[in-house]
N, CA, C and O atoms as a GROMACS GRO file, in nm:
protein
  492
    1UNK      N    1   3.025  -2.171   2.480
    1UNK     CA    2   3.074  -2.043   2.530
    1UNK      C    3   2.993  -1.932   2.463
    1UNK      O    4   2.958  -1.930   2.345
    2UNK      N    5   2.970  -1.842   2.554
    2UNK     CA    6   2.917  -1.708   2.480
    2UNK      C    7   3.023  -1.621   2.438
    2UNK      O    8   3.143  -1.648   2.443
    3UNK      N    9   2.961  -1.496   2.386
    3UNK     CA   10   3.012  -1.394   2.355
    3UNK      C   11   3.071  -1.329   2.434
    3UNK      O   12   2.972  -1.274   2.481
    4UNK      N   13   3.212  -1.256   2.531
    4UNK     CA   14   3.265  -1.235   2.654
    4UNK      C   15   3.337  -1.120   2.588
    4UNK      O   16   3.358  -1.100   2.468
    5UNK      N   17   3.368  -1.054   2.690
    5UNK     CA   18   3.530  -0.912   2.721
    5UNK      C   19   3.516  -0.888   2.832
    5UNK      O   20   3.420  -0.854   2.902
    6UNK      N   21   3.676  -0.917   2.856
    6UNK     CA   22   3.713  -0.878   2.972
    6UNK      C   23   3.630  -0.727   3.042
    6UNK      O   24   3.573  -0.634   2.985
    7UNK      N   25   3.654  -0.755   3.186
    7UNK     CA   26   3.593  -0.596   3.194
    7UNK      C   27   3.438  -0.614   3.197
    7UNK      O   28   3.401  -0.544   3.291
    8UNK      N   29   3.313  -0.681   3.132
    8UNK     CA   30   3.231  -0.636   3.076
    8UNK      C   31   3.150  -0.824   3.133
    8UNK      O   32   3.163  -0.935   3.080
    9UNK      N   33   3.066  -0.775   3.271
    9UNK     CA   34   2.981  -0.920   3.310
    9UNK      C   35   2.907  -0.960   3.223
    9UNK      O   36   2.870  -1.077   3.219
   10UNK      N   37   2.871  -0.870   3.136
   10UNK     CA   38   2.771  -0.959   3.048
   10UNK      C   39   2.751  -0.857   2.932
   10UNK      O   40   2.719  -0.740   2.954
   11UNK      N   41   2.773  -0.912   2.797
   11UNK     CA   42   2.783  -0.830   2.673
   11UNK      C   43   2.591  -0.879   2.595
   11UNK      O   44   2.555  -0.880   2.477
   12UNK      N   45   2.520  -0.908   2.706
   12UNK     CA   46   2.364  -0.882   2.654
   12UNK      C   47   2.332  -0.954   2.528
   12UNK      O   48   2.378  -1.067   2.510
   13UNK      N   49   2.253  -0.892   2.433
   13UNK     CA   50   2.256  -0.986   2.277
   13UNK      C   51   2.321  -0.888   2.203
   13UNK      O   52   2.305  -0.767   2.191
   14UNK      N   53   2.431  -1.006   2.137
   14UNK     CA   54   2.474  -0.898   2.058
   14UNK      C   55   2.416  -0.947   1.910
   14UNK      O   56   2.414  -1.064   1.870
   15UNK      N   57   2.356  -0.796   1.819
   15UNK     CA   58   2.285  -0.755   1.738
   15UNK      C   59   2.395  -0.804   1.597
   15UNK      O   60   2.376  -0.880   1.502
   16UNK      N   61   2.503  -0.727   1.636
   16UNK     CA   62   2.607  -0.818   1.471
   16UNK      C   63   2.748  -0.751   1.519
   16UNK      O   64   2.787  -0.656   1.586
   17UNK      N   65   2.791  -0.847   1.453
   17UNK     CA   66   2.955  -0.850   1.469
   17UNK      C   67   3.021  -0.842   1.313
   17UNK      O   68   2.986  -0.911   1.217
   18UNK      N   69   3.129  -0.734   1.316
   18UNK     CA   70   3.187  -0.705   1.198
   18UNK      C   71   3.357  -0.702   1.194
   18UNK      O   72   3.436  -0.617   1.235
   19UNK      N   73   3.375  -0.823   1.133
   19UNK     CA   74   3.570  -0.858   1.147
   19UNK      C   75   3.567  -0.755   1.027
   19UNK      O   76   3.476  -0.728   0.949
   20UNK      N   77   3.733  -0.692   1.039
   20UNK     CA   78   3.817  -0.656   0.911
   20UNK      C   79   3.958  -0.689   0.945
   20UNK      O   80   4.010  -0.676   1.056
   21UNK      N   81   4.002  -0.724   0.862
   21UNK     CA   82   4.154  -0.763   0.864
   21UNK      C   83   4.192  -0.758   0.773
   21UNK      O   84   4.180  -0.847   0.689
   22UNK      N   85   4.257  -0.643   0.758
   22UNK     CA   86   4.373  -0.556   0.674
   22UNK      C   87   4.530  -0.583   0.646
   22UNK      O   88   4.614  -0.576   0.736
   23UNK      N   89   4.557  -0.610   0.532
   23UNK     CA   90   4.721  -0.575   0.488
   23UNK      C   91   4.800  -0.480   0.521
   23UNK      O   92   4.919  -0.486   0.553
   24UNK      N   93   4.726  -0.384   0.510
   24UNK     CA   94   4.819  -0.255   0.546
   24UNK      C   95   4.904  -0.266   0.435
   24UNK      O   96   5.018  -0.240   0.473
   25UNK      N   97   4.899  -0.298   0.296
   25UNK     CA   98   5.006  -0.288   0.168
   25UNK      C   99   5.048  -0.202   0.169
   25UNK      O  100   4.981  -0.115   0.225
   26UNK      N  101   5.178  -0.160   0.114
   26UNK     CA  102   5.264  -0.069   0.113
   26UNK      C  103   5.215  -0.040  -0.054
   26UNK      O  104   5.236  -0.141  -0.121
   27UNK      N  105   5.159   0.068  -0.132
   27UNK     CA  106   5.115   0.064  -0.271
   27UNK      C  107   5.156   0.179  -0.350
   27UNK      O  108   5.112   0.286  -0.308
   28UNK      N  109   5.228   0.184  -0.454
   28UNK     CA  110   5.325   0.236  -0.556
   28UNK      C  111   5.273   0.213  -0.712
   28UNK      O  112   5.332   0.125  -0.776
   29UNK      N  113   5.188   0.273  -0.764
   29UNK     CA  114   5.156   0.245  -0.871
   29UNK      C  115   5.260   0.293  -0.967
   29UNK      O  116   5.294   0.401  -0.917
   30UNK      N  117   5.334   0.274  -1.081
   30UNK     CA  118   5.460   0.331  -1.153
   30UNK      C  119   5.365   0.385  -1.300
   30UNK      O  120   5.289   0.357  -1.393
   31UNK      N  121   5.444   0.487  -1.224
   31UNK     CA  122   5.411   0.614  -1.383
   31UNK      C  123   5.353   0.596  -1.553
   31UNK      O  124   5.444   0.649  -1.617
   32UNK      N  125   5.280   0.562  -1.624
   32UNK     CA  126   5.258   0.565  -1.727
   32UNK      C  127   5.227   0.377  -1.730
   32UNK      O  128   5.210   0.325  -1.840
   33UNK      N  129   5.225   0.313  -1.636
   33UNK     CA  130   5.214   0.152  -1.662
   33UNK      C  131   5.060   0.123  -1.645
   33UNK      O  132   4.970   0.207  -1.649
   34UNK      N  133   5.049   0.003  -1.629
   34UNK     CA  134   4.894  -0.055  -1.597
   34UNK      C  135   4.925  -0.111  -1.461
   34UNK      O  136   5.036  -0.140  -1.419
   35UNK      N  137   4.812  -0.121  -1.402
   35UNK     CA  138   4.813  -0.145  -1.238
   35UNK      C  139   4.848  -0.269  -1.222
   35UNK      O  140   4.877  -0.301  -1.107
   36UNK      N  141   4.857  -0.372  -1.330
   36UNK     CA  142   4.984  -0.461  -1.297
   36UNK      C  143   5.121  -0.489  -1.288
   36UNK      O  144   5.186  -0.592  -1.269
   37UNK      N  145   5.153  -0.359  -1.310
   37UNK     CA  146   5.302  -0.313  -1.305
   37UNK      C  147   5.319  -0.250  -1.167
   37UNK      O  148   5.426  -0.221  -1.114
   38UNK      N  149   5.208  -0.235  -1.121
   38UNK     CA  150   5.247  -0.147  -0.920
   38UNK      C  151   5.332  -0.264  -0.841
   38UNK      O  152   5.348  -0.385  -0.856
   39UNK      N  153   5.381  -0.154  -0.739
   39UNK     CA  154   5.460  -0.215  -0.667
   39UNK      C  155   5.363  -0.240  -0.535
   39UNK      O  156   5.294  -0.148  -0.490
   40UNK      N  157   5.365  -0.374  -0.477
   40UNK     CA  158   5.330  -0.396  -0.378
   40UNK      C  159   5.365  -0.436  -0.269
   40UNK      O  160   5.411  -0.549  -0.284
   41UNK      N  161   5.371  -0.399  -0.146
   41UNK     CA  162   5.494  -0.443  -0.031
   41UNK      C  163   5.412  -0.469   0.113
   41UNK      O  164   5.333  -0.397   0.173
   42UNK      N  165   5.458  -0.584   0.140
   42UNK     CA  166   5.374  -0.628   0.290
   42UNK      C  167   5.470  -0.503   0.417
   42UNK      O  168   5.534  -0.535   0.518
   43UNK      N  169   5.459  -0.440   0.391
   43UNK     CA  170   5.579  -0.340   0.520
   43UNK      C  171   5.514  -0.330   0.697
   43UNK      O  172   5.554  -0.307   0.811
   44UNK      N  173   5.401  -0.361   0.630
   44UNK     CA  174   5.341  -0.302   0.772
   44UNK      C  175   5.273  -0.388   0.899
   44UNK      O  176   5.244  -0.346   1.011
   45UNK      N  177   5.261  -0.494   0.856
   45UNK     CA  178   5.202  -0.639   0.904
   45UNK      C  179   5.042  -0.592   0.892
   45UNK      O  180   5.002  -0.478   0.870
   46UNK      N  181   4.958  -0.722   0.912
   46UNK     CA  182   4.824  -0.738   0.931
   46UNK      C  183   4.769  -0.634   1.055
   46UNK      O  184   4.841  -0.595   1.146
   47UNK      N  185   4.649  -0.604   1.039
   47UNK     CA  186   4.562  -0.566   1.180
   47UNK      C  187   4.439  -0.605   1.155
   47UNK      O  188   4.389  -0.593   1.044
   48UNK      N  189   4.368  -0.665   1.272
   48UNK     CA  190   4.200  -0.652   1.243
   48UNK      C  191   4.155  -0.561   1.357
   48UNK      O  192   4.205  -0.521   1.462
   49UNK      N  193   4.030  -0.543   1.286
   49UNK     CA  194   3.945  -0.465   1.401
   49UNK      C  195   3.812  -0.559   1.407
   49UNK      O  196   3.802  -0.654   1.329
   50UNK      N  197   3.740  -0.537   1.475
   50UNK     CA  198   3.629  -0.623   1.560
   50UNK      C  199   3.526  -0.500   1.608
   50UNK      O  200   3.524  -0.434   1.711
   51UNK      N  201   3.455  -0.496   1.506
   51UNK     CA  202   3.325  -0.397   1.583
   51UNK      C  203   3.168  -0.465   1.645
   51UNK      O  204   3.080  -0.470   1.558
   52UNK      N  205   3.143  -0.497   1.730
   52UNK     CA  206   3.040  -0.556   1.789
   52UNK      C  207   2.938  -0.442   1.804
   52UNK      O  208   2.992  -0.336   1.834
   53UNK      N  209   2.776  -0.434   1.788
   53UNK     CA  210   2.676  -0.380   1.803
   53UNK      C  211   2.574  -0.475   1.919
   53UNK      O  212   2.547  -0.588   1.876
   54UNK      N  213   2.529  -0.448   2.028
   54UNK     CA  214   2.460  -0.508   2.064
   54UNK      C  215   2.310  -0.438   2.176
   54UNK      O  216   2.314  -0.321   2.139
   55UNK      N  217   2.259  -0.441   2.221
   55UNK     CA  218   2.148  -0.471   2.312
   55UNK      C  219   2.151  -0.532   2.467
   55UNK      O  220   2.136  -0.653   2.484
   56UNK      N  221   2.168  -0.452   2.566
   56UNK     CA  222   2.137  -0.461   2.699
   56UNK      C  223   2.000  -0.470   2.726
   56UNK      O  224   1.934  -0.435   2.628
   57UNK      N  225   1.956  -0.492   2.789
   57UNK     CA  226   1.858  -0.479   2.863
   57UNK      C  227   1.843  -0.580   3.032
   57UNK      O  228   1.900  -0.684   3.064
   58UNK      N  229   1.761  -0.509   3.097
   58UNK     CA  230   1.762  -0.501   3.266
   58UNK      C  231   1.722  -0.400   3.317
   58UNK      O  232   1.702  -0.308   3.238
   59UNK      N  233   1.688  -0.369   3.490
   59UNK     CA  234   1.609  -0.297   3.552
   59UNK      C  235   1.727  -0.152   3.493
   59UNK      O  236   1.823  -0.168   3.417
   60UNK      N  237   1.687  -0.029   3.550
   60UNK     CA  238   1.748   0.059   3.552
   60UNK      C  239   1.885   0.063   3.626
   60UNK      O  240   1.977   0.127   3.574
   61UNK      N  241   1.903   0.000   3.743
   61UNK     CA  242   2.017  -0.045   3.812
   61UNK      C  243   2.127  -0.088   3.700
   61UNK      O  244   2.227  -0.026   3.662
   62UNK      N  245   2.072  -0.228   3.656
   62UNK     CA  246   2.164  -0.286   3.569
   62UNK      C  247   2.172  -0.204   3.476
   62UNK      O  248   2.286  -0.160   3.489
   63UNK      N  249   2.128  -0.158   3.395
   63UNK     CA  250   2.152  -0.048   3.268
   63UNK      C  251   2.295   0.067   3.353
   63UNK      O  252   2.407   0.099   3.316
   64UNK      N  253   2.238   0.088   3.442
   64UNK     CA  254   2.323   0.213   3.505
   64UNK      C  255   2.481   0.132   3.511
   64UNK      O  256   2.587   0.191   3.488
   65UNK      N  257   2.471   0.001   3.543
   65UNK     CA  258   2.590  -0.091   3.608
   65UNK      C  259   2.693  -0.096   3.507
   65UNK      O  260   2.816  -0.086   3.516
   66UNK      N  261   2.568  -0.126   3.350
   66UNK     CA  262   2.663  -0.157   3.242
   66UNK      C  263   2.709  -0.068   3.190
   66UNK      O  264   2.825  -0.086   3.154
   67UNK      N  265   2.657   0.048   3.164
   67UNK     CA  266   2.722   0.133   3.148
   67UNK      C  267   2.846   0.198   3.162
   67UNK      O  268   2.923   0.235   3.074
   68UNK      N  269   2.859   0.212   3.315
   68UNK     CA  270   3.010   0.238   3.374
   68UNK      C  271   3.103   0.139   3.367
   68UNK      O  272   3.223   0.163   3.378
   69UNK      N  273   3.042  -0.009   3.344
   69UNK     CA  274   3.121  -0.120   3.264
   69UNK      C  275   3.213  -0.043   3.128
   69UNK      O  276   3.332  -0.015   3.114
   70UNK      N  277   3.099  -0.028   3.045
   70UNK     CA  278   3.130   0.052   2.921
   70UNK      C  279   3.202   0.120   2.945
   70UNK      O  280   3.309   0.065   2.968
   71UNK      N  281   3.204   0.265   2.957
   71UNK     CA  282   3.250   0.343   2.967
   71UNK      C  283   3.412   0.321   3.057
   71UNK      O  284   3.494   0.408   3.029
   72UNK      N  285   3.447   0.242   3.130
   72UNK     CA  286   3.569   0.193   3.208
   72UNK      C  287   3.692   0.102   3.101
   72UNK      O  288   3.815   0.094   3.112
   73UNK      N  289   3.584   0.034   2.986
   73UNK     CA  290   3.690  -0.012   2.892
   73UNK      C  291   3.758   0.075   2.853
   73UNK      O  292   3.867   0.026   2.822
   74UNK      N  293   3.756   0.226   2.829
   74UNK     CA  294   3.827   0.283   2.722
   74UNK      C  295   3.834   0.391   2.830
   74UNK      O  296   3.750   0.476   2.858
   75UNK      N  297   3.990   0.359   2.901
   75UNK     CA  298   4.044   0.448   2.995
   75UNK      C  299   4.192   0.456   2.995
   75UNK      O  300   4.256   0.419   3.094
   76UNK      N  301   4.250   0.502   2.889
   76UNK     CA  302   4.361   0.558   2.923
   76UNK      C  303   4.472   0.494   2.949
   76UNK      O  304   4.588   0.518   2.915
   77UNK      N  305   4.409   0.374   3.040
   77UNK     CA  306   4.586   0.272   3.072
   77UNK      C  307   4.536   0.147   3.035
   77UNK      O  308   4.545   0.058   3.119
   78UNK      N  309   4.465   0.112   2.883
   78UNK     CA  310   4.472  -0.028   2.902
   78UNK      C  311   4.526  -0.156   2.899
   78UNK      O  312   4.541  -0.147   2.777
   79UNK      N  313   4.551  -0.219   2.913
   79UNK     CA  314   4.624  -0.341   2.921
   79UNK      C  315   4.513  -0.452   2.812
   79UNK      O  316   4.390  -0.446   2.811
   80UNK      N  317   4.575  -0.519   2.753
   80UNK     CA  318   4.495  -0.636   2.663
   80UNK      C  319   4.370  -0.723   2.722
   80UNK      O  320   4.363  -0.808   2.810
   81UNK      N  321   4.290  -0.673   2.649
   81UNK     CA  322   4.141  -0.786   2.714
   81UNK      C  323   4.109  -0.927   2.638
   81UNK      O  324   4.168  -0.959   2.534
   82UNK      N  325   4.036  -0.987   2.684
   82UNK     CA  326   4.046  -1.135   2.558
   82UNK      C  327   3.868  -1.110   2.547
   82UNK      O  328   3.795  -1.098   2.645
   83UNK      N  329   3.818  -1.104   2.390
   83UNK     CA  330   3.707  -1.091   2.346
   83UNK      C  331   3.712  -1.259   2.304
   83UNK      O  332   3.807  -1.326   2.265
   84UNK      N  333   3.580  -1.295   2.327
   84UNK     CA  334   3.522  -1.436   2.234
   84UNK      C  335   3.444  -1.434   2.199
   84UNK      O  336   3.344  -1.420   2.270
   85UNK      N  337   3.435  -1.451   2.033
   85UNK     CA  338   3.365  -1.453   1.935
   85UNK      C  339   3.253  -1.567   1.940
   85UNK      O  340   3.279  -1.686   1.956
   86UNK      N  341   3.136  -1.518   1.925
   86UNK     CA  342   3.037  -1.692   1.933
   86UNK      C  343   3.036  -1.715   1.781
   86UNK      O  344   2.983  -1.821   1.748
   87UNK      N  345   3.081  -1.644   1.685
   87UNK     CA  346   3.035  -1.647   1.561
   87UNK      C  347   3.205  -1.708   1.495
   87UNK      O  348   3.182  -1.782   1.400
   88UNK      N  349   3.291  -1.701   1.510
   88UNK     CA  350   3.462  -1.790   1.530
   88UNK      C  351   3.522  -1.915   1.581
   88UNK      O  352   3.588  -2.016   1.556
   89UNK      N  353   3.449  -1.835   1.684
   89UNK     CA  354   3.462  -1.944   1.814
   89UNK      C  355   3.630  -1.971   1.859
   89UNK      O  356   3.697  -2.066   1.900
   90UNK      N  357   3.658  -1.788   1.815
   90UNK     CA  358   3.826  -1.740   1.848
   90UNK      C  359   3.781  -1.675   1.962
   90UNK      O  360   3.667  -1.632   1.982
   91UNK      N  361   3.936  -1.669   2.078
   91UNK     CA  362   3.918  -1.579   2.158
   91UNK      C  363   4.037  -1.467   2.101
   91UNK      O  364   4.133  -1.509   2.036
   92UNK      N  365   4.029  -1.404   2.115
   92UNK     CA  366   4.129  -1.240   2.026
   92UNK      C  367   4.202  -1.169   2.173
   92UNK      O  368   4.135  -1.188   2.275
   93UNK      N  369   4.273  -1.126   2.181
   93UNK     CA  370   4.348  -1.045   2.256
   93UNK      C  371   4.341  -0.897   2.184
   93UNK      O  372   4.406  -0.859   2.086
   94UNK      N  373   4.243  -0.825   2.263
   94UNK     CA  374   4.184  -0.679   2.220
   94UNK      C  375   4.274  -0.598   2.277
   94UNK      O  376   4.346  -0.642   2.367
   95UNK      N  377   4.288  -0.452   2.229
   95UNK     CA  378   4.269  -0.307   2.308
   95UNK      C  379   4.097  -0.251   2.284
   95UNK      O  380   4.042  -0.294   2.184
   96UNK      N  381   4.038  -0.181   2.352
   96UNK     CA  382   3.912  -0.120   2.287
   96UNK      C  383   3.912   0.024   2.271
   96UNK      O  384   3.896   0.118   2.349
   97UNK      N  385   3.945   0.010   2.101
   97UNK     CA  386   3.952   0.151   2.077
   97UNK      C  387   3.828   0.262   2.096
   97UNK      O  388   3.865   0.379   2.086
   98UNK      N  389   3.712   0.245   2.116
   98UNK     CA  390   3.620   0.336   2.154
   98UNK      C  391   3.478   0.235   2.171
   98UNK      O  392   3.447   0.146   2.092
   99UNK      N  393   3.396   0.280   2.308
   99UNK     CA  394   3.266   0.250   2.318
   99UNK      C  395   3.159   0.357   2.366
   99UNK      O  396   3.152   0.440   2.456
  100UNK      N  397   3.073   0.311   2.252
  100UNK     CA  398   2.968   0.380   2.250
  100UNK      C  399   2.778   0.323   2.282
  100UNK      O  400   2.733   0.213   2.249
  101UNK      N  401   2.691   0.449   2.358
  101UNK     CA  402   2.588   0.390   2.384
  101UNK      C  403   2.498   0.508   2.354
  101UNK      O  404   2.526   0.627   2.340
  102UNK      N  405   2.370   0.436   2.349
  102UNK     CA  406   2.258   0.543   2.281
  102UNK      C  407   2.195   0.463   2.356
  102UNK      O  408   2.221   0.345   2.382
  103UNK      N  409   2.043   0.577   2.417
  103UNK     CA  410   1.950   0.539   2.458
  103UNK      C  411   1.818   0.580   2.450
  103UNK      O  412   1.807   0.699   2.423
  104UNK      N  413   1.678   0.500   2.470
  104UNK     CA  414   1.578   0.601   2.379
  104UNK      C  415   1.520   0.576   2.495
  104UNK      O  416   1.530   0.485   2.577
  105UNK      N  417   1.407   0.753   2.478
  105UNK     CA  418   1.322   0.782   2.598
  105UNK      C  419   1.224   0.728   2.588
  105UNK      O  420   1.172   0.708   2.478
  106UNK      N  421   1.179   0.694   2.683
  106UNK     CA  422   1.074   0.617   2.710
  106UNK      C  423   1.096   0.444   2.755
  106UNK      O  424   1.016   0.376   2.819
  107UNK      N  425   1.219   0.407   2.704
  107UNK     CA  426   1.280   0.263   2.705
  107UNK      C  427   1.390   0.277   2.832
  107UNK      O  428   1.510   0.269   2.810
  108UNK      N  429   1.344   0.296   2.943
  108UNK     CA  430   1.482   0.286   3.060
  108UNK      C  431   1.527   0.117   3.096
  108UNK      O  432   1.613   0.095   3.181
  109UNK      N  433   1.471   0.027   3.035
  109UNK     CA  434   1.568  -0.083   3.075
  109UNK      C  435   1.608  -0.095   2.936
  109UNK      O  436   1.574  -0.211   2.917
  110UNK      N  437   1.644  -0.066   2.856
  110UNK     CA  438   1.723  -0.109   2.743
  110UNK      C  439   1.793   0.010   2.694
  110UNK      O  440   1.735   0.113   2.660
  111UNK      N  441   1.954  -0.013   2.690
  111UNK     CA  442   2.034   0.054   2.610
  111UNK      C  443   2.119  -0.020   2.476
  111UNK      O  444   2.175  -0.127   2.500
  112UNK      N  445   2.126   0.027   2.362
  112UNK     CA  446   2.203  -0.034   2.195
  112UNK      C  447   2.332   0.062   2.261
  112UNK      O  448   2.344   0.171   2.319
  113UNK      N  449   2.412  -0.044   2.218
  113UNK     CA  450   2.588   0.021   2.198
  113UNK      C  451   2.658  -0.033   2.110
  113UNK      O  452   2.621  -0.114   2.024
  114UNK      N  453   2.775   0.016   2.130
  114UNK     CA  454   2.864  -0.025   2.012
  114UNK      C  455   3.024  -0.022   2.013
  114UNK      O  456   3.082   0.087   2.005
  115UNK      N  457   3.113  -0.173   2.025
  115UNK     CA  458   3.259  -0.138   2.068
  115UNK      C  459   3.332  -0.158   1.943
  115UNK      O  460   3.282  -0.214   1.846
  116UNK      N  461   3.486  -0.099   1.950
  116UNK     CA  462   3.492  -0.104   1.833
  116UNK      C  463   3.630  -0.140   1.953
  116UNK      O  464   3.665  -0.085   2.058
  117UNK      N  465   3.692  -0.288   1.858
  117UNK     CA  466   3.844  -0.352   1.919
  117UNK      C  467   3.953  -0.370   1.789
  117UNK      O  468   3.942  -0.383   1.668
  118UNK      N  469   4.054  -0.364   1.876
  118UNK     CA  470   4.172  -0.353   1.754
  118UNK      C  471   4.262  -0.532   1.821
  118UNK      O  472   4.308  -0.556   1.932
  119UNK      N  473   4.256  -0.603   1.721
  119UNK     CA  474   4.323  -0.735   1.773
  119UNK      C  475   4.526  -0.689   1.800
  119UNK      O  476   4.594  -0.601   1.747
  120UNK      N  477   4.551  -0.762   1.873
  120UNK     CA  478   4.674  -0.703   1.913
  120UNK      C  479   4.722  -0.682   2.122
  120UNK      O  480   4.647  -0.691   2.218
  121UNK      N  481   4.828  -0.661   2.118
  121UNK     CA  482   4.901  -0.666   2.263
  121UNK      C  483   4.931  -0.506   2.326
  121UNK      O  484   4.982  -0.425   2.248
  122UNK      N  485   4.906  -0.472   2.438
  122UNK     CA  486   4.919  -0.343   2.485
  122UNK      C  487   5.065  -0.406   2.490
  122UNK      O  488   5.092  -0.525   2.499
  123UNK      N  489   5.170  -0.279   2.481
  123UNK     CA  490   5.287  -0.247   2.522
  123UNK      C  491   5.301  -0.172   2.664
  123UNK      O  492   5.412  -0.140   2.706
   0.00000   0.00000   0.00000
């Protein structure tokens, strides 16, 4: 299996992939003690985020295609996408909190972007 998201025919090469998955600790250090005296509290549950960097390339058509691909993930009503990791070899149930693309002149079949996903269920 490759690298996939919903939404998105083809996620091109992707350049690097960056997990974080966070505690979200609840953290209380107490007055005049040593930081092994803090209070620590799971209150908030886990989250990860999933930032992918990658590389399109194709005629100008396709560049134009993927784009509005892009740009259509991060609209307002989304509903949960399933990302798969080639580097896990998990599939994740995303929202996509923001995507981004840059492009350099002179290079019209190739655009670098960049999504950034939060693991988790739309309500």
């Amino acid at each position: 299996m490759t690298y996939s998201l919903t939404g998105m025919s083809s996620l091109g090469a992707i350049n690097s992939e960056d997990c974080d998955k966070d505690a979200q600790l609840f953290q209380m250090p107490m007055p005049v003690s040593p930081s092994a005296d803090a209070v620590l509290m799971d209150l908030f549950g886990a989250l990860r985020t999933i930032k992918i960097k990658g590389t399109y390339t194709g005629s100008t058509a396709d560049i134009s295609a993927f784009i509005v691909e892009l740009d259509a993930l991060v609209n307002g009503t989304q509903t949960s996408k399933n990302y798969h990791s080639d580097k896990s070899g998990v599939t994740y149930a995303v929202l996509v909190q923001s995507a981004r693309w840059s492009a350099e002149e002179g290079a019209p079949t190739k655009v670098d972007y960049e999504i950034v996903m939060i693991e988790g269920n739309a309500l």
